[in-house]
N, C-alpha and C positions, 0 to 999 in steps of 0.2 A: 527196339527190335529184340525181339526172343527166337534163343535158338534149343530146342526139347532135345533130352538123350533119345539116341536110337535105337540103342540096344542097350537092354541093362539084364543082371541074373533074376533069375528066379528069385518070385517075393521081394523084393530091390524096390522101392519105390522110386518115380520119379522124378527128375529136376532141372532146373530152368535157371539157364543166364539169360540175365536182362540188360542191355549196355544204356549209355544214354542218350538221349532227347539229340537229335541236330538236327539242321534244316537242309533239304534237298528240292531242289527246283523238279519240277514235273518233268516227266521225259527223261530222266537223268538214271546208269545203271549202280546200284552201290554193290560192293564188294564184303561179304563180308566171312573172315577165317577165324577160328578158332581153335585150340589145341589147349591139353595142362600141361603146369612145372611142378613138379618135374614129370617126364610122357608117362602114361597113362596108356599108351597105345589110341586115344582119341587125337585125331584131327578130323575138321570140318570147314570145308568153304562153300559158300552160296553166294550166290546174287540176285538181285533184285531189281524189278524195274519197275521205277515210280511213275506213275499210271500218269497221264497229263489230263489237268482238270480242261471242263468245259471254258471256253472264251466268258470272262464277264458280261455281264449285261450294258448293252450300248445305248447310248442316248445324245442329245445336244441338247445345248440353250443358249441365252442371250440375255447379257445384261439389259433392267432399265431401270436404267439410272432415276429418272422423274417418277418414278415409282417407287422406287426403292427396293427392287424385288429382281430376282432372276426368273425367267421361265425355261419349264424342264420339258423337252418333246422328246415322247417313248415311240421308235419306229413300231406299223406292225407286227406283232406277234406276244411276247409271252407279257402281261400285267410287270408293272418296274413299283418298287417301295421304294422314293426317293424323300431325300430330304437334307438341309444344309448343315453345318459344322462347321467347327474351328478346328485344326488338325494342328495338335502338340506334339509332342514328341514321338508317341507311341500309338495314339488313337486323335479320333475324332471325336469330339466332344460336342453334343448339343448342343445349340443357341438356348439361350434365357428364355425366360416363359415372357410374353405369351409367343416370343417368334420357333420357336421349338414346332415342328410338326413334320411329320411324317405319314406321307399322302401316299394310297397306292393307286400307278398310275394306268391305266388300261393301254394296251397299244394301238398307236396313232391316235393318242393323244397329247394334252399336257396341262401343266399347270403350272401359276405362280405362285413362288415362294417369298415370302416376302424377308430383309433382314433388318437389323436396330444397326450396323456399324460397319461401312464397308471398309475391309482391314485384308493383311495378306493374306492369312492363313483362313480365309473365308472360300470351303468348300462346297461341292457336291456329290452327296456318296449312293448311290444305286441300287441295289440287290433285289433277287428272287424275290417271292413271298415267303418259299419255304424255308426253313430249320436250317442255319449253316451254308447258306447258300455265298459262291462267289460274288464277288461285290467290285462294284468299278467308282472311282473316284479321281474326279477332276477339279485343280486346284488354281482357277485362271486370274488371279486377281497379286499374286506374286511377285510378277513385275509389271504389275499398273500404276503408274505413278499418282493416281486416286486415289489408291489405297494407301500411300504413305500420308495424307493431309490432315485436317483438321479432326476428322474423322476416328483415325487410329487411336489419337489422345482423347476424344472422347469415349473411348473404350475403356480406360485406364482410369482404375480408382486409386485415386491418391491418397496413402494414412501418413499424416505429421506427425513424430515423435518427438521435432525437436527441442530442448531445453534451454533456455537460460542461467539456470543454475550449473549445469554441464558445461556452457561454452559450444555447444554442442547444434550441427545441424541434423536433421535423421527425416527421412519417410521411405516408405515402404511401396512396393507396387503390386496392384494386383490386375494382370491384362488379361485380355481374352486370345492374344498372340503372346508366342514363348517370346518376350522382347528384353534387350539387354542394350539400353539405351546409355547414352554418356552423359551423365550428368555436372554442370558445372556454377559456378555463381552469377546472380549479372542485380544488378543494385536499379532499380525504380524508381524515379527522380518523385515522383507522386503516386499514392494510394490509390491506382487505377490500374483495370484489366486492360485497355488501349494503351497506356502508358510503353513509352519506349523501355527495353530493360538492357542497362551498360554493361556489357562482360568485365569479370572479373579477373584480370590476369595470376594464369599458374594456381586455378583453385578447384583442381576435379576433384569429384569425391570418389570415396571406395564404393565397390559394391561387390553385394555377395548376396546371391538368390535374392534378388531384387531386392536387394534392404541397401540404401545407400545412404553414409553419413561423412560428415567431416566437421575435426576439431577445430578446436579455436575461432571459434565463428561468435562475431554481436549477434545475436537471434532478434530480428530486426522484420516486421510484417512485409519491409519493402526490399530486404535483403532477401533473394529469393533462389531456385535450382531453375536451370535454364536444359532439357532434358533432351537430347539429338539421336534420333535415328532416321538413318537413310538420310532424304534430302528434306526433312523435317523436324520442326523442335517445338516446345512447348514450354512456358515457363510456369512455375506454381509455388507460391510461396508460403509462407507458413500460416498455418489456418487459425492462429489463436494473434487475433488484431491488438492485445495489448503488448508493453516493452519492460522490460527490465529498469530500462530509467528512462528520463527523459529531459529534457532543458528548455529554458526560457531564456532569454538575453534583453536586456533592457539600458537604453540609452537612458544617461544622464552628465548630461554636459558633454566633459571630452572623455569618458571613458563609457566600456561596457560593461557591465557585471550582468557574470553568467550564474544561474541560479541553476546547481543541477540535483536533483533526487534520484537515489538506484538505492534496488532493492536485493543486489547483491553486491561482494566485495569486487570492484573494480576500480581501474585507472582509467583518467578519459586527461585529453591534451583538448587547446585548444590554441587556434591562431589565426592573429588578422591576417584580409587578403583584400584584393580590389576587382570588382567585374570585369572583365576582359572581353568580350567578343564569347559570350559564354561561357567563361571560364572562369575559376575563380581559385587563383594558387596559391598557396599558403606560406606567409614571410616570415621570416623570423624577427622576433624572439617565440618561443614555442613556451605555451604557458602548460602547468601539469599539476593534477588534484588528483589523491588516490584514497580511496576506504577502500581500509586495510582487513584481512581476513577476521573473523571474526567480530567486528565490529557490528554497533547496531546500524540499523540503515537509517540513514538520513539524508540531511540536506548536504551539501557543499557547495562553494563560492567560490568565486571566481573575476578578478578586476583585469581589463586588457585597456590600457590608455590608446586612444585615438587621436593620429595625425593627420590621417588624410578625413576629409569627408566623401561620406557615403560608402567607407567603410564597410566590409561585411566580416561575419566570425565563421570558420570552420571546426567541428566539436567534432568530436569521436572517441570510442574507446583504446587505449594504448596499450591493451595487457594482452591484447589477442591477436592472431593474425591477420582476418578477415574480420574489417570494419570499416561501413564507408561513414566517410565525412561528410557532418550534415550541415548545410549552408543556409544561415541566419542571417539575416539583415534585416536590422530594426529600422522603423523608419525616422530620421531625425527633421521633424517638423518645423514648418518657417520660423515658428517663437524660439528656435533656436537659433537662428544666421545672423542675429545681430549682435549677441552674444560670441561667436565665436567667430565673428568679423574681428571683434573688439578684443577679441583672443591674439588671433592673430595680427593686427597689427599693433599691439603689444607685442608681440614674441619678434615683429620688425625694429621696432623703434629700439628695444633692449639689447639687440641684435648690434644695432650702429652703435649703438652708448657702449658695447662690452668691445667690439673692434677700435672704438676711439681710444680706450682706454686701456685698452690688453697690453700694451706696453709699459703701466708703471705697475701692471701686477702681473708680469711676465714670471712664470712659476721656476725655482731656481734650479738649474743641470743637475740632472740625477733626479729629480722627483717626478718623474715619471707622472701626469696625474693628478698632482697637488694633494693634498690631504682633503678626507670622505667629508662629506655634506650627506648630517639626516633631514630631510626636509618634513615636517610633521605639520598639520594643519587640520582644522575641524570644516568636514563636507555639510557643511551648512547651507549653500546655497550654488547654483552653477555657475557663476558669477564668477563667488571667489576661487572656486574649483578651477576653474580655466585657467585665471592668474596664474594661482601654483603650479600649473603642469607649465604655463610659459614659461615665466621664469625658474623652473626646472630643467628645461629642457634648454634654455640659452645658456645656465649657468655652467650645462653640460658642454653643449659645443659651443660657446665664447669662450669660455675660459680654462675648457678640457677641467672642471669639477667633477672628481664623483662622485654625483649623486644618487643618493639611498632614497627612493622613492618607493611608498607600498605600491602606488600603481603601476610602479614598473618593475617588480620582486614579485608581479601576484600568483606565480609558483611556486614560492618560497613560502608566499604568505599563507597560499592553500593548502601545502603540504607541512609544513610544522607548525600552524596557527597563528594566530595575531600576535596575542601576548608573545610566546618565546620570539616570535621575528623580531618585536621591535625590541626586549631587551638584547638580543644577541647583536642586531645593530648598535646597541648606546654600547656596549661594552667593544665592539669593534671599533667605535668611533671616538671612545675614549684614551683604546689602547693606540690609536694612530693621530691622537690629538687632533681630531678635526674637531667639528663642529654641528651643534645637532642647531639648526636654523626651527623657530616655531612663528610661523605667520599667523597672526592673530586676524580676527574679525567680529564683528559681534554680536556674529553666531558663536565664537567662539567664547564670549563674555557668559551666555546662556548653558553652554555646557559646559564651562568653568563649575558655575554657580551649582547644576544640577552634580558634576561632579563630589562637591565640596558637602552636598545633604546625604548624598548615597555615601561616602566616604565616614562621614559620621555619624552614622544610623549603621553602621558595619555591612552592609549592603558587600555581597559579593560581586566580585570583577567580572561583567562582561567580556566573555571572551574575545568576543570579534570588537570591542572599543579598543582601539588603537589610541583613541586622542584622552579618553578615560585613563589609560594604563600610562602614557604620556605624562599628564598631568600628576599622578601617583609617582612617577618616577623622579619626576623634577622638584615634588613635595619634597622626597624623601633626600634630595640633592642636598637643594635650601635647606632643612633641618638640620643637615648636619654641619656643612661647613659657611652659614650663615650667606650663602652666593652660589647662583649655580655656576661654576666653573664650566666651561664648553658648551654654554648654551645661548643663542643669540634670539631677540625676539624683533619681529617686523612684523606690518602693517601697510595695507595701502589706502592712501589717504581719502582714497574714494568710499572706500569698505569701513574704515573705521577710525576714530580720535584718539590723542592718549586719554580719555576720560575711560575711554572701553577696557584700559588694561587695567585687569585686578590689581590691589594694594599688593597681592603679595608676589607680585611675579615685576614688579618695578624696580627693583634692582638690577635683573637684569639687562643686558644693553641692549637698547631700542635702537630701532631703526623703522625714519619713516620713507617709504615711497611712493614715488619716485626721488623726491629733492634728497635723502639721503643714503641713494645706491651707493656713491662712493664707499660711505663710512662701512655699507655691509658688506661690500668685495671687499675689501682690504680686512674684516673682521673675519672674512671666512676664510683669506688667506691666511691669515694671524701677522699681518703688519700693517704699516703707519697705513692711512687712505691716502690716497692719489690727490695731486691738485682736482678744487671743484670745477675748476676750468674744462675738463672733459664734459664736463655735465650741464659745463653754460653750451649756448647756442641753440642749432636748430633742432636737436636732436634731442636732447634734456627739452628745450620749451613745446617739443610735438608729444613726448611721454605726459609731461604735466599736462597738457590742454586733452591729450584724449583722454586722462584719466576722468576729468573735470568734467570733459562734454558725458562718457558715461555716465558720470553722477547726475548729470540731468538728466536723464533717462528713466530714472529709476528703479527701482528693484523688481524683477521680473514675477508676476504672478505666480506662487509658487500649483506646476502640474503633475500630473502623475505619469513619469516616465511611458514613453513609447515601447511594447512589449513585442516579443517576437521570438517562439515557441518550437521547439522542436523534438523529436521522439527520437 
């Protein structure tokens, strides 16, 4: 609005205030005064009345749907310029090419418009033909509940930012409706668009002009954003199908060793569990391997002994917040049930032999426990491997021994490595005068031998040989004080003869079994053995005879572990 002087002097040029820009609806009177400061002798008031434009241009239509198109009817009279939009904030905006068109329409007529997405903010906008002309627009698709469905997401391009290296989930959105949807986690049991997706409890992400992200995340293909607006949602997970790491699990005998590769610094945990009715919860002991920051990327390992059968492992990362656990179950194949039949009734018969006798090596008040047991033995065959977890685990609960078993420290073992575990054991086990027990076999006679050429050809230490580093250690015992003090050696007589045990490891005290369990309880106690009268009867004559009958069986075709893979 400008308001011109009225009167000004001679030769005085003229001049003009100009106020600013606002919006007045038509019909409506404005006021408008003016005067200067300090007076001037000018005051001026006027008013105005804003003219009322002509009615928009009128029209109707009707969805059809089977078509995919609206039609637009111009009553008689003036030609209509019609055509569709998406209406933003501030305008209506064209449809994409090739559905973009704008038809003019003659009256009493009409036409169809056809669309690519039927969504809320899908318009109808009108006008004259001429320059500036009023325009009518109807927006009936708002609250149709068609327009919130599958539909609306396929409007919506989805850009994936997110990183592995970050921890990090991120995409972007770009829709043809101003939409500000809620984005959250939901985890995909399987690499499928049908695939059910499980919410992730308390995991929204931020968002800000459609860019939504969230920390601490495994960046995982089936770890995905589950996206809700209105009475609709969409899930979409990250567009680049490989992982940061990934894992294999492999049965062998009574344990599993997890084989994992990451190709950044991370912690991952893992733990057995038993199928449930779909379920699968995770027990303790909780096992844990970490590559440490800067580190180069490689492999890591991972041992978890198995009790029950049919066992399954759950892996995941433990250094982030949002990471689902992945569900492995190898499969353990029939050439193993006779085997770990014969495990287990070993771990019975050992069972009644260590309750007949718990009372003449009943552990003295105050010792809490008894003194550590290392249990060391060479994984040569699954056979002998079962043994030792048996009688590991009997010597555990018959006799409340603690035993230092790597298969059941393999957190310990993964996180500070072979070598320091098993010396930080011998010196633990030295300074609490137990006993480091070595079950021979002869597999173990063979990596004695190979031990004994690598040792003298200067060959460096295998890191992950535990029974290599073993050996080296009870070398270095013997050498010096001509005996190894605290070290007990067994056998069982199905596995191996005393012919199998090296010259130089015969000093120390043997032990064969079963016929001389006694002598090794009482040795790993550190006192006299118990009458062998616990050991005669039916319970001593059923350990020797199943030993025996396994020896007729013979030695199980050596295979290549049953594998079972995860990302």
């Amino acid at each position: 609005m400008s308001v011109w002087q009225q009167r000004r002097a001679p030769g005085s040029s003229p001049w003009q205030v100009q106020f600013d820009c606002f919006p007045v609806e038509s019909g409506r009177q404005v006021l408008v005064s003016l005067r200067t400061i300090p007076d001037r002798g000018l005051a001026i008031s006027r008013s105005h009345l804003v003219a009322a434009e002509p009615p928009g241009p009128v029209f109707t239509h009707a969805w059809v749907p089977e078509a995919r198109a609206i039609e637009v009817w111009v009553p008689e009279g003036p030609a209509l310029m019609v055509r569709l939009c998406h209406q933003l904030a501030l305008e209506c905006e064209e449809l994409s090419w090739p559905f973009h068109q704008q038809v003019l329409v003659p009256g009493g007529s009409h036409v169809s418009l056809p669309y690519e997405f039927l969504v809320p903010c899908l318009c109808i906008e009108a006008s004259y033909p001429h320059h500036d002309s009023p325009r009518s627009k109807h927006c009936p698709f708002r609250d149709q509940p068609a327009a919130y469905g599958p539909e609306l997401w396929s409007s919506v391009r989805f850009h994936d930012y997110s990183s592995s290296s970050k921890d990090q989930m991120a995409m972007v959105l770009s829709a043809s409706c101003p939409l500000h949807p809620r984005a959250t986690l939901c985890w995909r049991e399987v690499a499928a668009e049908t695939a059910p997706c499980h919410d992730v409890p308390n995991s929204t992400a931020s968002e800000e002009e459609q860019a939504y992200t969230l920390e601490k995340v495994d960046v995982h293909p089936q770890l995905c954003f589950r996206f809700s607006f209105g009475n609709s949602s969409h899930v979409e997970c990250p567009h680049r199908p490989e992982t940061a790491w990934n894992v294999s699990v492999s049965a062998r005998g009574l344990q599993l060793h997890l084989r994992l590769i990451s190709s950044i610094p991370a912690a991952f945990s893992a733990a057995l569990c038993q199928p449930r009715g779909g379920q699968c919860e995770p027990e303790a002991p909780l096992y844990t391997v970490t590559q440490p920051e800067g580190s180069v990327p490689g492999e890591l390992a991972l041992l978890l002994p198995v009790q029950v059968l049919g066992s399954c492992v759950l892996v995941w990362r433990s250094d982030v917040r949002f990471a689902q656990k992945q569900l492995l179950c190898p499969d353990i194949s029939r050439r193993h049930f006779g085997l770990l039949g014969l495990v287990l009734a070993l771990g019975l018969v050992v069972t009644m032999l260590l309750l007949n006798c718990r009372s003449a090596w009943r552990p003295t008040t105050g010792a809490p426990g008894g003194r550590p047991v290392l249990l060391l033995y060479s994984p040569d065959s699954e056979e002998h491997l079962g043994l030792v977890c048996a009688l590991a685990e009997r010597l555990r609960a018959g006799l409340g021994c603690d035993v230092r078993l790597d298969l059941w420290e393999a957190g310990g073992v993964g996180r500070v490595g072979a070598l320091p575990w098993l010396y930080a054991q011998r010196g633990r086990v030295g300074r609490q005068r137990g006993t480091v027990l070595l079950l021979w076999s002869r597999g173990s006679t063979r990596l004695f031998r190979r031990w004994r050429v690598g040792a003298a050809s200067g060959t460096p230490e295998d890191a992950h040989d535990i029974f290599g580093a073993a050996m080296a250690c009870l070398h270095g015992e013997l050498g010096t004080a001509g005996r190894g003090g605290g070290w007990v050696l067994a056998y069982f007589s199905r596995l191996c003869s005393p012919r199998d045990v090296p010259q130089p490891l015969r000093p120390l005290p043997t032990y064969r079994l079963p016929r001389q369990l006694p002598g090794l309880l009482g040795a790993l106690r550190g006192s006299p053995p118990a009458s062998r009268r616990c050991c005669r009867g039916r319970a001593g004559g059923l350990l020797h005879r199943l030993l025996e009958v396994g020896g007729g069986e013979g030695s199980p075709t050596p295979q290549p572990p049953e594998v079972a893979t995860g990302t």
